[in-house]
Structure formats: C-alpha cells, structure tokens
C-alpha positions in Angstrom: 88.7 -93.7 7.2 91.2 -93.9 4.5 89.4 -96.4 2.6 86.0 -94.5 2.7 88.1 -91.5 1.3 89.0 -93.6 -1.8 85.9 -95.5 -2.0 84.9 -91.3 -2.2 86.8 -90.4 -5.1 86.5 -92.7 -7.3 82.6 -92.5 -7.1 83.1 -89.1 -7.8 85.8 -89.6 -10.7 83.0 -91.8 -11.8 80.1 -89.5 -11.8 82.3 -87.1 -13.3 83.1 -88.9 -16.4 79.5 -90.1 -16.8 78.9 -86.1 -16.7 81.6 -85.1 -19.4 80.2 -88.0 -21.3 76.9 -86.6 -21.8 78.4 -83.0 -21.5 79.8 -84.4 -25.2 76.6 -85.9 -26.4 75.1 -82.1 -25.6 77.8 -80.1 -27.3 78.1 -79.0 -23.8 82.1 -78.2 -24.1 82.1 -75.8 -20.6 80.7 -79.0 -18.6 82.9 -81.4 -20.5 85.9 -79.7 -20.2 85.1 -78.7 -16.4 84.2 -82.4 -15.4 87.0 -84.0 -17.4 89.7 -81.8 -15.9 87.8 -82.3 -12.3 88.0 -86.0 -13.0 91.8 -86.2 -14.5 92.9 -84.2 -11.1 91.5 -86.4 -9.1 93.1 -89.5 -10.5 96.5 -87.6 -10.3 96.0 -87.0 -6.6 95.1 -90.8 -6.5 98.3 -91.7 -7.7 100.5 -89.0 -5.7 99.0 -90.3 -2.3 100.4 -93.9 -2.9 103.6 -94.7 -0.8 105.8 -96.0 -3.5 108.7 -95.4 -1.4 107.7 -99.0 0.4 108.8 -100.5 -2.8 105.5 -102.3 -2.6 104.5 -104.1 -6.1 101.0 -103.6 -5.2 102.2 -99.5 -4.8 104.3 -99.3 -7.9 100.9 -101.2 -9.8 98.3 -99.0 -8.4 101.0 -95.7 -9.7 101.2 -97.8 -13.2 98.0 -97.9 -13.5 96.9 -94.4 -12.4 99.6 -92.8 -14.4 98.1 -94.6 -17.8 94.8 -93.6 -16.6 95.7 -90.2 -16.8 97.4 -90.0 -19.7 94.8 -92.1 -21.5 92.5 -89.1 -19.8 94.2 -86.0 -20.3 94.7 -87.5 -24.4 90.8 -88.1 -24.4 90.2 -84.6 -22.6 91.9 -82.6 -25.5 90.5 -84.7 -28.6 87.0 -84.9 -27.0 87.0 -88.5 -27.4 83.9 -90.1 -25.9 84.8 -93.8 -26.7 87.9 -93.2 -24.9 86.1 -91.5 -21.9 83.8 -94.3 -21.9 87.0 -96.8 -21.7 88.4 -95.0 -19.0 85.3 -94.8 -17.1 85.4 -98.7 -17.2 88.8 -98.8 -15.9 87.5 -96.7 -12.8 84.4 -98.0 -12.3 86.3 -102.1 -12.3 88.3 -100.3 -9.4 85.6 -98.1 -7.4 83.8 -101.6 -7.4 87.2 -103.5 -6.2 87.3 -100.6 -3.5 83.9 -100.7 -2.2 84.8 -104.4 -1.6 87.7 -103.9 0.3 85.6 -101.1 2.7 
C-alpha cells in the first residue's frame, strides 16, 4: 500500500543517515558521501510524489517541510556536518514514527 511504501522510505532514509553518520566517525568519506546522497534523493522523491495541486495545507506542509529537509541535507552533505546529519535524522525519524502510526 501507499502507506507501507512511505513507512519504507523513511526507515530507509533513516538507516541511511545513521550509516553516513558513522561513515563520518570512520573517516569513511565513500560510504558517507554514498549514504548521504542515497538518503537526500530519497527525501526529494518524498516531496515530488505529494499532490500539491489539491491545494491541500497538509500537502503544501509535508513539501515545506521536505524541501528544508533537503536543503538542510544537501548543506550538511557538502560540509560533512555530523551534528547537522544528526538534526536531520531527528526530523525523519519524528516522521517515520508519525507514519508507522498512521499504517
């Protein structure tokens, strides 16, 4: 179902970030660099699969909110930031868990 399909990618998105992060803590830049830009597409697909066309505020607030994830993530990506990564991991862990609810 659609809602298994997101529940999906943000536990990988999740798992991802939790992998650049210790990717960083290794020097490990391949696997950071590979699992941050892995992660960072997936939020972007995230946000081009929402119907914002509806005009729904819940639509237009999930595309807000992907669209400073991403940015906040690509930023984080080139400085090798892992406070930020660890932020952002927050951020889509608080909605993987709001998510698995909803399934």
């Amino acid at each position: 179902s659609a809602t298994e399909l997101m529940t999906m990618l943000f536990d990988k998105s999740c798992v991802l970030l939790k992998t650049a992060i210790r990717a960083l803590e290794s020097d490990d830049d391949q696997a950071f660099h590979q699992s941050a830009l892995h992660a960072l597409q997936i939020v972007l697909s995230l946000r081009f699969v929402l119907d914002t066309d509806s005009g729904s505020q819940l639509s237009e607030s999930l595309f807000a909110t992907y669209t400073t994830i991403a940015a906040s993530l690509k930023k984080a990506k080139e400085e090798q930031d892992i406070k930020s990564i660890e932020t952002i991991y927050e951020a889509l862990d608080e909605l993987r868990t709001a998510w698995h609810s909803v399934a």
